[in-house]
N, C-alpha and C positions, 0 to 999 in steps of 0.2 A: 504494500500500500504506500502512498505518497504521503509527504508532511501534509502535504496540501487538505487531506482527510482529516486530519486531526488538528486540534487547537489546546493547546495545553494550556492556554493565558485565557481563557474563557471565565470573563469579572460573571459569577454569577449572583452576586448582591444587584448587579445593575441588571441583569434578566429581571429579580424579582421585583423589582422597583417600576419597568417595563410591565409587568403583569397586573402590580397594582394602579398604576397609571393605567392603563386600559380595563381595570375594574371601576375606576371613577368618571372613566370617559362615557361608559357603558351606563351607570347610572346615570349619569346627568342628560345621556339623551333620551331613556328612557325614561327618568319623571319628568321632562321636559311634556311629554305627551300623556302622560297619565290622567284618566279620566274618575269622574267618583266612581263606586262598586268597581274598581278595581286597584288591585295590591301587587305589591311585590317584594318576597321575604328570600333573604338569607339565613341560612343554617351552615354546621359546621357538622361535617362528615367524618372527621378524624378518631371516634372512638368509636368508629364500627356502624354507629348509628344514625338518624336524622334529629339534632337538636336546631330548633330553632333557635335567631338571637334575635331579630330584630324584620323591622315589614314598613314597608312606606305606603303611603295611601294619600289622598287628595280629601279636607276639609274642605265641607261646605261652605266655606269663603272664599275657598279655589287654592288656601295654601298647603306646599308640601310637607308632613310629617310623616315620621321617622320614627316608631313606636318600638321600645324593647320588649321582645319576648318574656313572659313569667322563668320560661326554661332557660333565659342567656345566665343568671344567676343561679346555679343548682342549691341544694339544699346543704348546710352546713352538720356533720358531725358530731363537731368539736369546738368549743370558746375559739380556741385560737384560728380555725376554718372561719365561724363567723366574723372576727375581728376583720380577719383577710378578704371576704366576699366584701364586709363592710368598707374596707380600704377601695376596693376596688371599685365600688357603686361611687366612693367619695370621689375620685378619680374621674369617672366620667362625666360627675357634674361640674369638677371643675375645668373640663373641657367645652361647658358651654350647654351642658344637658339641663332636663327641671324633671320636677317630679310635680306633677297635679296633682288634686288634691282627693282624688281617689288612688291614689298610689301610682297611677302609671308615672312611666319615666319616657318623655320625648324631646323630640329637638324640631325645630320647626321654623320654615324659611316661607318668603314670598316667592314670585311665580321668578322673580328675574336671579334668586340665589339657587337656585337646583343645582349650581356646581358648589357650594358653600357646601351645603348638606352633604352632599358627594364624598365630598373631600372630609369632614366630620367624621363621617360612618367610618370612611375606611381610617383615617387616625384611631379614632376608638377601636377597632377590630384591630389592631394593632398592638397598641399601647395600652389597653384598658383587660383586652382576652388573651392579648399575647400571641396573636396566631400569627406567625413567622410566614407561612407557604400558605399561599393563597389558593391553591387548589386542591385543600381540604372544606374550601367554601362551596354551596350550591344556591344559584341563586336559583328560585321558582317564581317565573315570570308567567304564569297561564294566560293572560290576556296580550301578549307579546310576542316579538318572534323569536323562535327557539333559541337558548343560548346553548354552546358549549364551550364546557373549560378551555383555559389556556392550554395547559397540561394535563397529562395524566401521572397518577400516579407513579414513583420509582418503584421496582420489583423489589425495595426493599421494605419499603413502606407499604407495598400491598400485601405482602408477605406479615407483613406485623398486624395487618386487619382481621379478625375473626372472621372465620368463614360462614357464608348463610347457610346451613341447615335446618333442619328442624329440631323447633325444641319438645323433648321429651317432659311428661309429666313422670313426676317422682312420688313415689309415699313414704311421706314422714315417720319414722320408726315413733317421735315423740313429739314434746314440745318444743324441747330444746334442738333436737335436729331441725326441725321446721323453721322453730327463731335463726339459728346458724344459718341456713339455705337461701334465706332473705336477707342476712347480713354478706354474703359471700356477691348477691345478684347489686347489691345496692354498692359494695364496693367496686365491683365489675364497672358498674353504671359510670357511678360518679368518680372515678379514680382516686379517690380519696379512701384513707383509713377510715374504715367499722366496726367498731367494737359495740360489743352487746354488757349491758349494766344493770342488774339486779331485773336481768330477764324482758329487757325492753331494749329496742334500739332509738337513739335518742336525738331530733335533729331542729333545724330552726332556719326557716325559711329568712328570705333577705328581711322581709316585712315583719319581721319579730316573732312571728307565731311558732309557738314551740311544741312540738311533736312527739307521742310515742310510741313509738311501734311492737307491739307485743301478740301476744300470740292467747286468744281468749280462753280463761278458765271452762268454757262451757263444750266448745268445742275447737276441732282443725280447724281452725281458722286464726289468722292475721287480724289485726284491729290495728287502726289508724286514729291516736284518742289528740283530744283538745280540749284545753278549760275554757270551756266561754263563761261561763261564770261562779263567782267564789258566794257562795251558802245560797239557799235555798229558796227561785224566785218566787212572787206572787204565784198562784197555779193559773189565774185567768190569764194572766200575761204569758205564764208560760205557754200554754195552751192555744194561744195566740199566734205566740213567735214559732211554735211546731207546725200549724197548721199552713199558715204562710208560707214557710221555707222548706216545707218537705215539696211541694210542686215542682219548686225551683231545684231542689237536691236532692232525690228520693234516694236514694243510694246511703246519703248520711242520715245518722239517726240521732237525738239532743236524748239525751239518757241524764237522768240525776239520779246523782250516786255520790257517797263519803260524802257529802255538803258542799257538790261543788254539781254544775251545770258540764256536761263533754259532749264533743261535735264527734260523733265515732264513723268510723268507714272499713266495715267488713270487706273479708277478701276471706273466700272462701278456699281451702287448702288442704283437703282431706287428700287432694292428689295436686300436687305443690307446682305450678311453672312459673318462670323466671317472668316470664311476657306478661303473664297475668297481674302479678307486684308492681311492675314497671307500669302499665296503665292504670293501674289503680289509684297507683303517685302521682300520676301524671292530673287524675282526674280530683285529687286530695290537695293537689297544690292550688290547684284552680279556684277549689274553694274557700285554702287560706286566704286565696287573693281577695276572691270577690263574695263573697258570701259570708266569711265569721265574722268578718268586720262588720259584716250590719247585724248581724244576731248580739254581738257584743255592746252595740252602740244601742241597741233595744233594753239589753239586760241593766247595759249599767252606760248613759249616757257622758257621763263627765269622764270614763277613760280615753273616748277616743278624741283625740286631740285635731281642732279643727284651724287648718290652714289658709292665711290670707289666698285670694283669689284674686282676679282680675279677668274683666270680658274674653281678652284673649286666650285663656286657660278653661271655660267652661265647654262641659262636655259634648260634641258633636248634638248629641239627643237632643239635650237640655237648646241649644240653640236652636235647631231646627224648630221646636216647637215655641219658642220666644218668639221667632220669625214669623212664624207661622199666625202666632195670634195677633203680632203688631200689624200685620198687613189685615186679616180680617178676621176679630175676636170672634164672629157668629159660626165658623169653621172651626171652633177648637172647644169641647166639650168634653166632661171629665170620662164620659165612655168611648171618645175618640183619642185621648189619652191613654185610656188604660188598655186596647186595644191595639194602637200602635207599637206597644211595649209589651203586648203577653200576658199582662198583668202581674209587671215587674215591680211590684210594692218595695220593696228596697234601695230600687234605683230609684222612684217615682220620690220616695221620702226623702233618697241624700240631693234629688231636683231640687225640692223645697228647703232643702236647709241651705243650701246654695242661694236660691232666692233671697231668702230671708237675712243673709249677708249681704246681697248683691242694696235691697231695699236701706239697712242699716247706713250703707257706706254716702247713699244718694242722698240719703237722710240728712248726714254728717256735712254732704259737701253743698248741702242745700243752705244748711246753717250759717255756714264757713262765709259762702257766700251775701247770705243777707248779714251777719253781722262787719264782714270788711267792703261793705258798701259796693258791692259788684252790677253792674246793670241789672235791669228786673226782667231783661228780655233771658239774661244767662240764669238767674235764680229760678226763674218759667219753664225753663229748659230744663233742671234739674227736678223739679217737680211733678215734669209731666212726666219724666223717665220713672220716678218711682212711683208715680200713680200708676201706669200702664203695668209696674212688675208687679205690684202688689196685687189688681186682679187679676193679672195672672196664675199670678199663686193663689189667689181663692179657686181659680179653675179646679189649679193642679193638686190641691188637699183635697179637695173632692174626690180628684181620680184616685190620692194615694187610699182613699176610703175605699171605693169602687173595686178596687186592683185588690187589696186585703179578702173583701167579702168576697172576693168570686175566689181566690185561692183557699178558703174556709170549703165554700161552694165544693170545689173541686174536689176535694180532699173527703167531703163527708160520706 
């Protein structure tokens, strides 16, 4: 063969930087055209599997966001795993990220920054997840035209991927075999150390919510426990907050027991698989996100701690239906509400405490104004805004009534 074949000075730092430059190019021409009802998510293939990190989508104001996956943050451990997930979420924000005031964490540009964001994402997927080689990324574009990777994989690096087989179920000889087999798939998962503690394995999502995973006294089976509340609530509230939330979660169950309220999530294991655990979590994490937090904000109002907002930061929903009533209130009724939303009593209630911040602050700057002598054309201004939210939110306490009764409904 000739030299001419080979290149031994081949800078492959500037290949990847080549790779990641045409992952930002690719992005920015593609939100450039991005329409509403359609998305486009990155995940990271590198431990055999499809985790999700992040998804861009088009707000009904026409700006681009950049939304983090629940899964770009796995689940912690160990203290010193949370300290580090905690580092690293701090990390991202002070790259320019925010966290709303329902937990999600986004970044979000006007129609003329699509190369801002661009360039954003992929710093953080860098610097923030640490992923060196860019072609353990997949982007899933369905409304777009096919992409493929730069590269493929080296044969050595494919060689280190677990191969697709199928997974066999297992029967657990006991309990303890059963808790081990779940601590073996969850360290698999998540590449981190699993230890098992006084017969529970023990973890804690970025969002504080802390986890037990044990193996139920009654039968094979896994449980997925959580304190939503500490001693023993009213029974009509409680009764309430069951009947509500099991439509939205039927899967988890609010059991009181020792003087405390638990959000439980069986997993049924008399014949053990790996795949089974792993959806379970998947579907357990979803509901630390979006779900205990309002069962907890029910039970005990003053712990969940409520975050300044601003117009730009309310929730897609919550706008659309603002919009909606400012152009013509006789179109927006508390069963055109509840309706629109499935009758999401949870969402419908943290709308109205939103409002009721949004109404407070109009309040304030309404004040602000007439006492520092400001024209009466600007204090007119501020008064019609919070006249118009405040019936709105008489609308939407309605619906959040409306939305509760039919999930009773449903339930009975």
């Amino acid at each position: 063969m000739g030299e001419s074949e080979f290149d031994d000075n081949i800078d492959f730092d500037a290949c990847a930087e080549l790779e990641w430059g045409a992952l930002v190019q690719r992005l920015e021409g593609r939100l450039a055209t991005l329409e509403r009802e359609e998305f486009v998510e990155i995940a990271r293939t590198d431990s055999g599997g499809h985790r999700p990190l992040l998804a861009f989508t088009k707000t009904g104001s026409g700006r681009l966001r950049c939304t983090i996956s629940g899964a770009a943050f796995p689940v912690s451990f160990t203290p010193d795993e949370y300290r580090a997930m905690r580092a690293r979420y701090a990390a991202l924000i002070d790259l320019g990220w925010r966290e709303l005031r329902d937990g999600t964490t986004i970044n979000e540009v006007g129609k003329r920054s699509v190369g801002e964001l661009a360039s954003a994402v992929v710093r953080a997927l860098r610097e923030v997840w640490e992923i060196e080689d860019r072609s353990v990324l997949d982007v899933h574009d369905p409304f777009g035209p096919k992409f493929e990777k730069p590269s493929k994989p080296s044969p050595r690096r494919a060689a280190d991927l677990p191969s697709k087989r199928a997974t066999l179920g297992v029967v657990p000889r006991d309990a303890a075999h059963l808790l081990e087999m779940a601590r073996r798939t969850l360290a698999e998962d998540s590449g981190d150390s699993v230890e098992i503690d006084d017969n529970a394995i023990r973890f804690t999502t970025l969002g504080g919510v802390y986890t037990k995973l044990l193996v139920s006294p009654q039968a094979m089976r896994l449980e997925f426990c959580t304190i939503l509340a500490h001693g023993t609530p009213d029974m009509d509230l409680l009764g309430a907050v069951v009947a509500e939330h099991s439509s939205r979660w039927p899967e988890i169950s609010v059991v009181v027991t020792k003087g405390h309220v638990f959000g439980v999530r069986a997993v049924e294991a008399s014949v053990y698989c790996s795949a089974n655990l792993l959806q379970a979590l998947a579907a357990w994490l979803e509901y630390c996100h979006d779900g205990s937090i309002d069962i907890v904000e029910q039970f005990s109002p003053e712990m969940v701690a409520q975050k300044d907002i601003s117009p730009d930061e309310l929730p897609d929903g919550l706008s659309k239906m603002m919009a909606k009533f400012a152009e013509d209130p006789s179109t927006t009724t508390p069963d055109s509400i509840m309706r629109s939303c499935r009758a999401n009593a949870p969402m419908l209630r943290r709308y109205a405490r939103i409002c009721g911040t949004l109404i407070d602050e109009r309040l304030g700057m309404e004040q602000y104004a007439i006492a520092h002598g400001y024209p009466d054309s600007q204090v007119e201004r501020c008064r019609q805004r919070r006249v118009e939210i405040e019936r709105f939110l008489s609308v939407l306490l309605d619906a959040v009534t409306l939305a509760a009764e039919h999930n009773v409904a449903w339930n009975g």
